[in-house]
N, C-alpha and C positions, 0 to 999 in steps of 0.2 A: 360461619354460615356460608353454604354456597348460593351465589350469586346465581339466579337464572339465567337463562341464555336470553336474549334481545331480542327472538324471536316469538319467543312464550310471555313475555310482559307485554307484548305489544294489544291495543283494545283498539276497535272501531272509535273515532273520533278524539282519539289524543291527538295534539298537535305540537310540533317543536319548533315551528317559527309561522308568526303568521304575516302576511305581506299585507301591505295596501290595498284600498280597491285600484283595480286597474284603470288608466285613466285613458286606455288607447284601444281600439276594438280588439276582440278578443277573436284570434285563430283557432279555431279545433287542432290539435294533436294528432296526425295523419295516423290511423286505424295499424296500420305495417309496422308502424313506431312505439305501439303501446303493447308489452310484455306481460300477461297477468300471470302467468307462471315464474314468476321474479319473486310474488307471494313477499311484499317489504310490508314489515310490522307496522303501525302505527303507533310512535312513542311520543312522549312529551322529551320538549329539552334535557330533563333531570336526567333521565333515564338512555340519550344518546350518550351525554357527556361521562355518566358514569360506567357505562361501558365499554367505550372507548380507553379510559382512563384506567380499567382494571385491566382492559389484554396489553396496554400501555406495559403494565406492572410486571408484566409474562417474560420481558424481553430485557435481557442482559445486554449491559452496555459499561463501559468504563467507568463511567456515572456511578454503576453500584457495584462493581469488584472489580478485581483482579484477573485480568487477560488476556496472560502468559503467551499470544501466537505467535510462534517463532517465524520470524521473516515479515512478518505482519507489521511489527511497531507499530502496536495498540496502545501509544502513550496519553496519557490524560492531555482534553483540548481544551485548555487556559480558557474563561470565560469570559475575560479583555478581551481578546480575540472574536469573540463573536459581538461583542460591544462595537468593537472597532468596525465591524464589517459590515455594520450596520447604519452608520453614521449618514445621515441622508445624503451626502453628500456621493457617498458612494453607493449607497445600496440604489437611492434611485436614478442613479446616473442610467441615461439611455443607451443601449451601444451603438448607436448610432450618431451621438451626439460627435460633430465637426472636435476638430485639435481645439479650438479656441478654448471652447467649452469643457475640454478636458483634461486641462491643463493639472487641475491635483492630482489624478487618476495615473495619468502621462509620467508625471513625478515620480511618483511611489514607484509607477512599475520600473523606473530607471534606476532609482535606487535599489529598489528588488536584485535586479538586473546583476549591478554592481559588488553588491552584499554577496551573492550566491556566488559570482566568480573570481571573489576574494576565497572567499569560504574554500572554493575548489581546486585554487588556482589556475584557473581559466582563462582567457582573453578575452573570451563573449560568448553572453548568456541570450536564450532566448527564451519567454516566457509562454511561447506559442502552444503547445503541447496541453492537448484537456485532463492527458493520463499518464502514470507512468510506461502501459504500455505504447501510448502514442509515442511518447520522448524515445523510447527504445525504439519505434520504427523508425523515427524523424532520424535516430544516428547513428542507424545502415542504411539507409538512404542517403544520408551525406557521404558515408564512404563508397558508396555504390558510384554518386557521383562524382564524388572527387576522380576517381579513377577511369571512370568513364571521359573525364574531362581533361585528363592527361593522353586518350588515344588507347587505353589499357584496358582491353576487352577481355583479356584471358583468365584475370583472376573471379572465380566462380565462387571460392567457397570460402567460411567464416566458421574459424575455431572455436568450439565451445566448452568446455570442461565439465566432466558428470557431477560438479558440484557447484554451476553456473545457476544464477536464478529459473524458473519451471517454464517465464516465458519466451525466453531467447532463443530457442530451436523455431517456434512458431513464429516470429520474431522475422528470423533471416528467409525462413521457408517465406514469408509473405514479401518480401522483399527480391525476390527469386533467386537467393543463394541457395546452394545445400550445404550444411549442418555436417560439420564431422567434428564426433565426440571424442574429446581426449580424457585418457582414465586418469583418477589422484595416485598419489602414490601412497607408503603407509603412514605417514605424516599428515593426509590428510591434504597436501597440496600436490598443484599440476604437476603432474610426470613429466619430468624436463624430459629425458628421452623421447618420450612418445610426441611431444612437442616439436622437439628438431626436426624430428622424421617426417614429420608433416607439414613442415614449413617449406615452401617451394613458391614457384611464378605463377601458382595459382590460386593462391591466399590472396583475400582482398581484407582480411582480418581478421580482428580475435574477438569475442564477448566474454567478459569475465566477469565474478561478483565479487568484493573484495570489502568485508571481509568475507566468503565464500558461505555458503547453505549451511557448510559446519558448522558456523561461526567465525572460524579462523582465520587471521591474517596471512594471505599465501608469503610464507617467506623468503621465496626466491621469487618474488614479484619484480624487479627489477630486469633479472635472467631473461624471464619471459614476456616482458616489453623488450629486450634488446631482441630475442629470436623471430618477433614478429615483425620489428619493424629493419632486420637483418634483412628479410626477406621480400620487403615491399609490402608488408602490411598494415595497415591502423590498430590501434588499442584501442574498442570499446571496453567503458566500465560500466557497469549494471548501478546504480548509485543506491538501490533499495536499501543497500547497509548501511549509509552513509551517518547513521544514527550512532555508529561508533567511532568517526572518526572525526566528524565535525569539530573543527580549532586542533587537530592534533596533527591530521597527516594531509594533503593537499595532493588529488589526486594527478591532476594538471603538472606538477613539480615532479612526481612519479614517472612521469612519458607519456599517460594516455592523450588521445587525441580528442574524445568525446566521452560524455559520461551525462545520464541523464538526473535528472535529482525526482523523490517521491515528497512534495511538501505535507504530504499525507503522513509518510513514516517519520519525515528527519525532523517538520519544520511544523508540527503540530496540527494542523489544518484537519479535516474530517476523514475518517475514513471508515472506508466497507457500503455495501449497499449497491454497488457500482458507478459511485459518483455521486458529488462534483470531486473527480480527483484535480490533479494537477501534475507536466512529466515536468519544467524546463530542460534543456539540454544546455551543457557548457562544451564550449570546444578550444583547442588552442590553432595558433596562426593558420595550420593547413585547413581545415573545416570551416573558417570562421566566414568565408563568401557562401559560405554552400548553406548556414545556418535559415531554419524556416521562419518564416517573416509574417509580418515586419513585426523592427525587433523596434525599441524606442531609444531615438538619439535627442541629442540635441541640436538641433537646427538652427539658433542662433541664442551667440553667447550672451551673456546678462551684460551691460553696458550703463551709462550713464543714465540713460533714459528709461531704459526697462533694468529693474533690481531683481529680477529672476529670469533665469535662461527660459526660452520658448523651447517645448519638446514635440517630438511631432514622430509619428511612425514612419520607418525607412524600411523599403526591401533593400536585404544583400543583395551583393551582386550578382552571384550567380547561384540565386537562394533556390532549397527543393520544393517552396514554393508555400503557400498556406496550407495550415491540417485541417482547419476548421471554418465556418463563415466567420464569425469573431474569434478577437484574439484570448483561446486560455478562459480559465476559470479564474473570473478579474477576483471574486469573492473570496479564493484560495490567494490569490497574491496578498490583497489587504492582511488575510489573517494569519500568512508568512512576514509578512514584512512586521507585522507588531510582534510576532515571539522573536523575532534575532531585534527589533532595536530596545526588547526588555531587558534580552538578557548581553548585549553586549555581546564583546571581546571573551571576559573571563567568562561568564555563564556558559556560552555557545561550550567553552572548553571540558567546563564543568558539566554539564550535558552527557557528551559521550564517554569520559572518566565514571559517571556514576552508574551510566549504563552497563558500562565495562565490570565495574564490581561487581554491581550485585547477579547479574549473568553466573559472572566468576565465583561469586559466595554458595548460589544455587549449587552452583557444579561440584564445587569441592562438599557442602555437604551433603548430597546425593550420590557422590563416587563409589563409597561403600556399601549400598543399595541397590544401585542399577547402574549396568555395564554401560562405560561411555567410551567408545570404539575409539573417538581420537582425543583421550582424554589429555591435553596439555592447555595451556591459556589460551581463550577464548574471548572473542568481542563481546559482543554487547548480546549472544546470544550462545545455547549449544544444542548437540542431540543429544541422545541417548536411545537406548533398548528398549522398549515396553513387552518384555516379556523376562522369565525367570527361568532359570535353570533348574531342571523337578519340578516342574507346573505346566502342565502342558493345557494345551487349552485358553491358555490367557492372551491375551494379544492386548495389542496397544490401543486400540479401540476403546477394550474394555478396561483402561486401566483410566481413558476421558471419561468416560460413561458413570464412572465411581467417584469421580473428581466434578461431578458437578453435585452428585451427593453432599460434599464438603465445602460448596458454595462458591468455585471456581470454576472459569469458564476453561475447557480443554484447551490444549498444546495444540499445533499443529501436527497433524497426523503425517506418518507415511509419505513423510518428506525432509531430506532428499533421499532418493530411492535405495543411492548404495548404502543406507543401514537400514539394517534390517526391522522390524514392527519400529520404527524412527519416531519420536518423541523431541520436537523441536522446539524449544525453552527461549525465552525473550521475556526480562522480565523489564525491559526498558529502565529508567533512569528516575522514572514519576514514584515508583513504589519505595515504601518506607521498611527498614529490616523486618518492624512487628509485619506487615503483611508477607513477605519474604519465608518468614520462620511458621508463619500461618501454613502456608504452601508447604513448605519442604514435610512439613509433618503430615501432615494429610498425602504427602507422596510416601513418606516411609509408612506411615498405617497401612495404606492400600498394598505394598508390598509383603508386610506380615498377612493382609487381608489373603492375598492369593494363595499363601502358601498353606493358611487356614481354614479357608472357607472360599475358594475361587467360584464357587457360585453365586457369591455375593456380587464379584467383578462382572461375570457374564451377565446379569439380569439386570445390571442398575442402568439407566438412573432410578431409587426409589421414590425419589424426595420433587420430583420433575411434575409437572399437570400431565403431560404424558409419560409413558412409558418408552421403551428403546423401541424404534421405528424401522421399518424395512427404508432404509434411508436412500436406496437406489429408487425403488418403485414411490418413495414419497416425492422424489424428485421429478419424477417423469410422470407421475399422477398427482398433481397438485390440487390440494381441497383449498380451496378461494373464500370461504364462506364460514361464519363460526356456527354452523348447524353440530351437530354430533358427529364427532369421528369415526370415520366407518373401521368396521370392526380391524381388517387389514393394519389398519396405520395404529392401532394401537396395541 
């Protein structure tokens, strides 16, 4: 049975909640302020909660599948964790409330602090950053400043590789670098040549992603921190991947000099929607005055008297200054700090190891199915083609658009740009073979599908509440309201 729309149940004099008599004189509702063309139904409570509760049902979320977005790390978000974040202690902490008062708060984010720049091997973490894109601005800003702060105005520009993360060009451009792109080679990593060439006195650094949009661990990574910082430039590392390397590689020990982390992708905390994200940035000795603040130290040691050290917020010395009015998404810190002290040393390890397989398992058995441009071992993610050779007509689009037919949420599309209809796979570290083997067959059907019946691929989803959308114009005309879809969008 279809449910009616909450517009057509609604009757003169239902009510959903009724208040008190008022016990204060009562003000008219200024004439300018009252909207009758708003036309809002009049329901009982039953009838809000269960409509809500059914578009509730409309909407895919890790909660009820599998959702493969490559770069994304859609890993399941532990439900301790939202336990933990909730704790009064924290959830109603004022942010305003003085150091005294905030002494557990203070705590945790220090050991945060500490965790993450083990984890990275870093010197010093700062938790200031609301996003992963803020942490990537906060660290070309540090190296903007560091060099600025040596008297060294001439370096303009920061290297980026065409298989760097999609926000880094926007990134330096906001930052007022210019962005020169350096090509992969056929391995799939930086072109050392094109690299040297480019390295000169006026590189003020590099953005890289590691392990890269392909997936892949660039492996001449060493090469290419030695030609940047040949030259007088900084290592930025993109840390979005960081979900494959957590406890195994230690970016910090690498050479980089900053590297942002996503608690969202690596460190389980919430993601999509546009927030509450969360960037930290780690940086080693050179960046570590210039880190955005305040970061949280200890201000005085635990002694005789007092059996816990006092923590208190400290600007760096010569910090790029705050990103936000408060510091960070405290609520992301909490529910970072309980998935690394769950899983410790060996878990954290075993995290990105598991990532790595099943990524890997995917890949190897879809090789045979669909062309994978840099098919060799891969992180915790890869690409692939979404299109067929003697199929014309099919595109990668249509090849998500059939994949939510079979109860999966799409790949990320048409990214990174150098492959072609790109099909970008992540299947994270949370998912178990049985769903794994779910997926890959519903990717080899849909590939017999094409070759069979590609009108099946062009026209689905069938199994959707809507149909496939003018997804440009549904973005720039957005319907707000659960009335009837106008004819366009469906």
């Amino acid at each position: 049975m279809t449910e009616p729309l909450i517009y057509d149940i609604g009757s003169p004099g239902r009510i959903g909640a009724r208040l008190p008599d008022c016990d204060v004189p009562e003000t008219p509702i200024p004439a300018d302020l009252l909207r009758a063309e708003l036309d809002l139904p009049e329901v009982s409570e039953l009838q809000v909660v269960r409509h809500f509760t059914r578009l509730s049902t409309l909407n895919y979320s890790i909660d009820k599948g599998f959702y493969p977005l490559g770069s994304c790390t859609m890993k399941y978000n532990p439900k301790l964790n939202e336990d933990t974040a909730r704790l009064p202690g924290f959830a109603a902490l004022h942010p305003l409330t003085d150091g005294e008062g905030s002494q557990g708060a203070l705590a945790l984010m220090y050991q945060l602090q500490n965790w993450l720049a083990e984890i990275s091997g870093f010197k010093a973490v700062s938790l200031a950053p609301a996003a992963g894109a803020q942490g990537e601005f906060a660290g070309i800003l540090m190296i903007r400043k560091y060099h600025l702060d040596r008297g060294d105005t001439k370096r303009t520009k920061i290297l980026i590789p065409n298989t760097a993360h999609g926000t880094n060009p926007a990134t330096v451009t906001m930052a007022g670098f210019t962005a020169v792109e350096l090509p992969a080679d056929e391995m799939g990593d930086v072109d050392l040549t094109a690299l040297r060439a480019a390295c000169d006195d006026t590189v003020a650094g590099m953005m890289i992603t590691v392990p890269n949009t392909l997936g892949l661990f660039e492996s001449k990574i060493l090469d290419v921190i030695k030609a940047v910082h040949d030259c007088g430039g900084l290592m930025y590392m993109d840390g979005a991947n960081m979900n494959a390397l957590m406890g195994i590689v230690k970016p910090g020990e690498l050479g980089f000099d900053v590297m942002h982390y996503n608690l969202h992708k690596t460190f389980s905390t919430p993601h999509g929607g546009g927030g509450p994200g969360s960037g930290p940035v780690g940086v080693g000795d050179k960046l570590k005055p210039f880190l955005p603040g305040p970061v949280v130290q200890i201000v005085e040691e635990a002694d005789e008297e007092n059996e816990t050290p006092l923590y208190g917020m400290v600007m760096p010395e010569k910090s790029i200054g705050r990103l936000k009015a408060f510091h960070g998404n405290f609520g992301m810190h909490v529910r970072a700090f309980t998935y690394i002290r769950i899983h410790g040393d060996e878990g954290i390890k075993s995290i990105s190891r598991h990532a790595a397989l099943n990524a890997n398992y995917i890949r190897a058995k879809l090789q045979d199915t669909y062309h994978i441009p840099y098919n060799r071992y891969c992180g915790h993610e890869f690409v692939l083609e979404g299109h067929f050779e003697g199929v014309e007509n099919v595109h990668a689009l249509d090849i998500s658009k059939r994949l939510m037919d079979y109860g999966f949420h799409p790949p990320t599309n048409y990214f990174p740009l150098l492959v072609p209809e790109a099909l970008m796979i992540e299947p994270t570290e949370t998912e178990d073979k049985a769903t794994l083997d779910e997926f890959i067959d519903a990717m080899k059907k849909i590939a017999a599908e094409a070759h069979e019946n590609p009108d099946l691929l062009r026209s689905a989803p069938h199994t959707a509440p809507v149909s496939r959308l003018d997804e440009v114009r549904a973005a720039k005309q957005l319907v707000l309201c659960c009335r009837p879809i106008p004819e366009w969008a469906g």
